[in-house]
C-alpha positions as CSV (number, residue, x, y, z in Angstrom):
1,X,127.4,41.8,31.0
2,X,124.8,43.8,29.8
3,X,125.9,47.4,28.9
4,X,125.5,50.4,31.8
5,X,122.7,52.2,29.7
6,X,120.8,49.0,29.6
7,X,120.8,48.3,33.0
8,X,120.0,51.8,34.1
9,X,116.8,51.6,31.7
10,X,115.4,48.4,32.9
11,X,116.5,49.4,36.8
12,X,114.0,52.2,35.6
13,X,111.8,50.5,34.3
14,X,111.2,48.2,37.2
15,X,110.4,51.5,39.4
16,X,108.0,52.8,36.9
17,X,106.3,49.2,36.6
18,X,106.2,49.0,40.5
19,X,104.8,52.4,41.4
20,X,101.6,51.6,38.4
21,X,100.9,48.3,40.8
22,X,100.7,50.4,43.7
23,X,98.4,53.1,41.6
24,X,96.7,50.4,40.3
25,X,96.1,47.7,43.4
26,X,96.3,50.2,46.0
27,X,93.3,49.4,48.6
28,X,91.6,52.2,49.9
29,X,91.7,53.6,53.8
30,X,89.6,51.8,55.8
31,X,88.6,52.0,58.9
32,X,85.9,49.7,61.1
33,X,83.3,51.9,63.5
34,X,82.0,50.2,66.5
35,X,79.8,51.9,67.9
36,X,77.9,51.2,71.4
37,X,74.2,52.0,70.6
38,X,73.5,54.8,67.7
39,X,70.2,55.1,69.0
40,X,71.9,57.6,71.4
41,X,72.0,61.0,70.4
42,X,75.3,61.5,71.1
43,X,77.0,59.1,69.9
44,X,75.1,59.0,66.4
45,X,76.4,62.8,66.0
46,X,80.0,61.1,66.7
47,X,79.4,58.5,63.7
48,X,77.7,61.1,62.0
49,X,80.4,64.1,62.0
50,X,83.2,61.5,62.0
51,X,82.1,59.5,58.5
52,X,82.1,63.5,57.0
53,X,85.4,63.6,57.0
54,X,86.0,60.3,56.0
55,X,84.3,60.8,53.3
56,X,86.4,63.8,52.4
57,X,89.1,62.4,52.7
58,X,88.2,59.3,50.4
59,X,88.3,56.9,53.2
60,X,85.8,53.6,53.3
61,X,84.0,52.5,56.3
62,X,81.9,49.4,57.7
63,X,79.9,49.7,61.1
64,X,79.1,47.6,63.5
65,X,76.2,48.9,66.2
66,X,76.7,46.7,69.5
67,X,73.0,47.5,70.3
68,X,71.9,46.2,67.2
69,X,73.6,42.7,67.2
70,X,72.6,42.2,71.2
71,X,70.8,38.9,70.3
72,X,73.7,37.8,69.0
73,X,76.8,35.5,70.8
74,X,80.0,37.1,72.1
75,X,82.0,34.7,69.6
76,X,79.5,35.9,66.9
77,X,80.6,39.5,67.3
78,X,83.9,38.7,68.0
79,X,83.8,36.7,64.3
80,X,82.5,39.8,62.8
81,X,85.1,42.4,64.3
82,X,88.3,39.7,63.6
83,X,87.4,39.4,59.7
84,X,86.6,42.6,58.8
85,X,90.1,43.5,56.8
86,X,90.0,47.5,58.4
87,X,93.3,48.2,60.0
88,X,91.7,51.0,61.9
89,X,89.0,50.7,64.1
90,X,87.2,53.6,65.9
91,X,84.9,52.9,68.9
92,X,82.1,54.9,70.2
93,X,82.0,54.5,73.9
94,X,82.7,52.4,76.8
95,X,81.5,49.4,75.8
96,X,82.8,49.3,72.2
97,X,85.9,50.0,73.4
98,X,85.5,47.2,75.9
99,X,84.6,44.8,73.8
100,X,87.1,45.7,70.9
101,X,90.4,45.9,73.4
102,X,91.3,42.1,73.7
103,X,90.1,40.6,70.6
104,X,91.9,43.5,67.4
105,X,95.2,42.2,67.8
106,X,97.6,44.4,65.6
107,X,95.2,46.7,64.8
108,X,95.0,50.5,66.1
109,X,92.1,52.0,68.3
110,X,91.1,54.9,68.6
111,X,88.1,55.9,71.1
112,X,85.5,58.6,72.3
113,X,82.6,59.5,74.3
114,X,84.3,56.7,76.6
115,X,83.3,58.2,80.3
116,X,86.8,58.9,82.5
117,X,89.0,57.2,80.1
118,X,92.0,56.8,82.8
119,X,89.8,53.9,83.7
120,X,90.5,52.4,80.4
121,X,92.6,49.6,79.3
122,X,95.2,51.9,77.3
123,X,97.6,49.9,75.5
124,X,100.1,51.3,73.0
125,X,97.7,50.5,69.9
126,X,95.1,52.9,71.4
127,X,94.3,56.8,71.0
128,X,91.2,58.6,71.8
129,X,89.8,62.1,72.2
130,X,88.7,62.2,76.2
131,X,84.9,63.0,76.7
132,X,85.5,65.4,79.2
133,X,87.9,69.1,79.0
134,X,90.6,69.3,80.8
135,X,89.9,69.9,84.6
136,X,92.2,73.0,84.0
137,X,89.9,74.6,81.6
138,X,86.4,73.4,84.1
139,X,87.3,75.2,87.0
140,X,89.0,78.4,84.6
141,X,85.5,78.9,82.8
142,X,83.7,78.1,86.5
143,X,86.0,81.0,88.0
144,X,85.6,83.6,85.1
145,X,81.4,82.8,85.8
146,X,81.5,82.7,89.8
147,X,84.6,84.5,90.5
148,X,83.7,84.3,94.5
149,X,83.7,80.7,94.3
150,X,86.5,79.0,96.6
151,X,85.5,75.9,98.3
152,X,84.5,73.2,95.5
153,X,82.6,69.6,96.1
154,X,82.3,66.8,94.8
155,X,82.0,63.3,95.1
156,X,83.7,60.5,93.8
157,X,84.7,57.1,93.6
158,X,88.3,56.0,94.0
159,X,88.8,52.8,91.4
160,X,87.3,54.9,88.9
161,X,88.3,59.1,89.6
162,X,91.1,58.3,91.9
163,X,93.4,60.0,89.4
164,X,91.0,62.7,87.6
165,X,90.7,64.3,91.1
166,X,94.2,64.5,91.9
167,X,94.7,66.3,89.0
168,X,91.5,68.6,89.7
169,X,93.4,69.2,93.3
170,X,96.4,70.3,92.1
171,X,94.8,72.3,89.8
172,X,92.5,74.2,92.0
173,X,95.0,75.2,94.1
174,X,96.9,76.9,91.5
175,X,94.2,78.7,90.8
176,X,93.3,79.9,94.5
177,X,90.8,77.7,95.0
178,X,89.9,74.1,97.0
179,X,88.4,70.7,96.1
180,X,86.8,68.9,99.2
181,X,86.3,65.7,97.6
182,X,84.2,63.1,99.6
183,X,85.0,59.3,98.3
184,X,82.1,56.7,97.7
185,X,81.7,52.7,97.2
186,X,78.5,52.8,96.3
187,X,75.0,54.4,95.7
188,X,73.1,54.5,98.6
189,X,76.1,56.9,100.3
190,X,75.2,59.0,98.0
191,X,72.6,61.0,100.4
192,X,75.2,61.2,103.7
193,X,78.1,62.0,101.6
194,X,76.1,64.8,99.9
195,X,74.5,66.4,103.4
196,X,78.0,66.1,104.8
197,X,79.9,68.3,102.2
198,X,77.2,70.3,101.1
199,X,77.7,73.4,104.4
200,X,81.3,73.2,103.8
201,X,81.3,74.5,100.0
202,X,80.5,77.3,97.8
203,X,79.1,75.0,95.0
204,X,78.8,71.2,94.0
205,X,80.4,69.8,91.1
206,X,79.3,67.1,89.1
207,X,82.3,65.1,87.5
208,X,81.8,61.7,85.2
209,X,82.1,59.2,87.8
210,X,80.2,55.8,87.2
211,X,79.4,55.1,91.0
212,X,77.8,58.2,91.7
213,X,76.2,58.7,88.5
214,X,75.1,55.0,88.5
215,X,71.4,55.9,88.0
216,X,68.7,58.2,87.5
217,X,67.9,58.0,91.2
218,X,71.2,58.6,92.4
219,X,71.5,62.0,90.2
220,X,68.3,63.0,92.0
221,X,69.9,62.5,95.7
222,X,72.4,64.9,94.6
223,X,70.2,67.6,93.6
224,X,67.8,67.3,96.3
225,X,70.2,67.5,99.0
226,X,71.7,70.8,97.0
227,X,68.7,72.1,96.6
228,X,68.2,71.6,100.4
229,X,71.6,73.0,101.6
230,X,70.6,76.1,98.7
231,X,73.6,75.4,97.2
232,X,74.6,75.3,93.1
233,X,75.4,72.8,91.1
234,X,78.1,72.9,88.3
235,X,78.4,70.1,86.1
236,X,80.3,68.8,82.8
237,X,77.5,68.1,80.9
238,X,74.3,70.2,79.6
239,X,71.9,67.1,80.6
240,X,71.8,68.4,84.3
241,X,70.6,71.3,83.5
242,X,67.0,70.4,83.5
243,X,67.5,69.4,86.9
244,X,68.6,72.3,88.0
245,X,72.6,72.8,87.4
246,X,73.4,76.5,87.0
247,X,76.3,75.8,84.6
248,X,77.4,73.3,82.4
249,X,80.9,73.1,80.4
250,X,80.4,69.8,77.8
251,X,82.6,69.0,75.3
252,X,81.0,70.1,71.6
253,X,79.9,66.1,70.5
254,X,80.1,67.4,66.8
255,X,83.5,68.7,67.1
256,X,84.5,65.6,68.9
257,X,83.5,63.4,65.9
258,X,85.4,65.6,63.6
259,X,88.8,65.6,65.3
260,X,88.4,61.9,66.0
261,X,88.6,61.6,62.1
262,X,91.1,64.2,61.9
263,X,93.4,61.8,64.6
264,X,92.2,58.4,62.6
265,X,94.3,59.4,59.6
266,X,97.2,60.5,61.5
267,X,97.2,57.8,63.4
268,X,96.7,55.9,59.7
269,X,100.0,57.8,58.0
270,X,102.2,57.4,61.7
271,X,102.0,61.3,62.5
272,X,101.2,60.6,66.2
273,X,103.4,59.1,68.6
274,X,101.8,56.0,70.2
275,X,99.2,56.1,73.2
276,X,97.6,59.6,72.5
277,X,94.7,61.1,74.0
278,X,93.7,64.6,72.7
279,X,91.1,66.7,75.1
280,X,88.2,67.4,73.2
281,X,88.8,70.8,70.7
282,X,85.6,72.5,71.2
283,X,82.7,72.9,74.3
284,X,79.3,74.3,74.5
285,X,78.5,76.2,77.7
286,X,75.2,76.2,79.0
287,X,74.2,79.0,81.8
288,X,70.8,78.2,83.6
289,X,69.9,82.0,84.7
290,X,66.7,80.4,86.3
291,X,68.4,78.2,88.8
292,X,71.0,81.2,89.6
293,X,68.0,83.4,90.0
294,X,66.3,81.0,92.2
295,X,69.5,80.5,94.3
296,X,70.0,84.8,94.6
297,X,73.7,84.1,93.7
298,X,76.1,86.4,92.0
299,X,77.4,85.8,88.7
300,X,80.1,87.6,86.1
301,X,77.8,89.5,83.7
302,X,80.5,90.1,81.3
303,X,80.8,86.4,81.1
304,X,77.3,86.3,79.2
305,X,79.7,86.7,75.7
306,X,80.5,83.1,76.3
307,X,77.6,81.6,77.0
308,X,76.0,79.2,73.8
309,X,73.0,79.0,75.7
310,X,71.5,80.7,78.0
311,X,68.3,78.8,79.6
312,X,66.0,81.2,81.1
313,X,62.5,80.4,83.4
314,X,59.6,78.5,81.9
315,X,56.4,81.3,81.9
């Protein structure tokens, strides 16, 4: 039997002799970015800010854009996502996510700029920062703007919203105010849903539902019939502005990508219990002091401090 100060060497030595392997072999983070189409502003500023801090943190990425590989199969991408060796993959909107959900078995997911996430398959592999803030913090910025607001509409469909407007219901109340929400199956109900809500509210809102946002023409409906009734819209993202949305609270896209990286490598060293989804850290607010002009409604001046942009008439 080999004496105690012997054993208590080579016991040593076998720790020292492991933790070199590990300092030598070690494979560095990775993590796999699928993203839907980076032709798309916002979702290239995602990638963008996201591989930043990546980078930072002495991670290594591969990406796969969806819209680039469109002439490929289904089992050609599927091939491309299963042998990739990344334990983490992040996906960049809807149809990333989509597409990734069935086929990364015992891998984690972590998503953004996916419209109304609640829609999403969620399973306990899968974290994501929302695209939207929390309708909480919507209607507190739309009060502190239009504090004579009371009656809220919008429309929505009930596969897709069923849940986010429940919540925006609840929510409203506590903060003296009401939702009078008109369901919808599809488009073209759109222009009777609109003209029957409109003389009923103070102001229309515009939430990130996939039926009545299913095309340009259908976002056109809405604002004509406002602009008919003379009523505002409010909506969660700066892109209706140009057609005529007095206010716009979006999430900050930049920000997004940079707390998305910041959750990856929690996720990556188990600091986040399973099935998170963070609301988004930072928004841009966009006031359209033309549109509220042209309507001749009142507004919180003081609120002007808060404003990132402030979109004035065209001479």
């Amino acid at each position: 039997m080999l004496p105690v100060k012997i054993m208590n060497f080579y016991k040593a030595l076998l720790v020292l002799t492991a933790l070199l392997i590990n300092t030598v072999f070690a494979q560095p983070n990775k993590v796999l970015i699928i993203n839907s189409d980076s032709t798309i502003y916002r979702y290239q500023e995602n990638a963008s800010e996201f591989k930043k801090i990546l980078q930072q943190n002495a991670y290594q990425w591969t990406e796969l854009d969806l819209a680039s590989h469109a002439t490929e199969s289904e089992e050609e991408l599927k091939h491309l996502v299963q042998k990739d060796t990344a334990p983490l993959i992040y996906c960049i909107g809807t149809k990333a996510y989509s597409f990734v959900r069935g086929i990364a078995k015992g891998k984690k997911l972590l998503f953004s700029a996916a419209i109304n996430w609640r829609r999403l398959d969620i399973g306990t592999e899968t974290y994501g920062v929302a695209n939207e803030l929390s309708p909480s913090q919507e209607l507190s910025l739309l009060r502190y703007f239009f504090p004579n607001v009371k009656k809220i509409g919008l429309l929505y469909n009930e596969k897709f919203s069923r849940e986010y407007v429940e919540t925006v219901k609840q929510d409203a109340l506590a903060m003296g105010m009401e939702i009078l929400n008109q369901p919808i199956n599809k488009e073209d109900e759109v222009d009777t849903a609109m003209n029957g809500l409109l003389d009923k509210v103070d102001i229309f809102w515009i939430i990130s539902d996939p039926i009545v946002l299913s095309s340009n023409d259908s976002v056109q409906k809405i604002f004509s019939a406002a602009k008919k009734h003379h009523k505002p819209v409010y909506a969660y993202s700066d892109v209706f502005i140009e057609q005529g949305a007095v206010l716009a609270i979006s999430a900050d896209i930049a920000t997004i990508g940079r707390q998305s990286a910041n959750l990856i490598m929690m996720i990556d060293n188990h600091k986040l219990p399973a099935g998170t989804v963070q609301i988004p850290a930072g928004s841009t607010v966009t006031l359209n002091k033309c549109s509220i002009d042209a309507l001749n409604i009142n507004f919180n001046q003081d609120a002007l401090d808060s404003v990132n942009q402030l979109v004035n008439c065209k001479e």
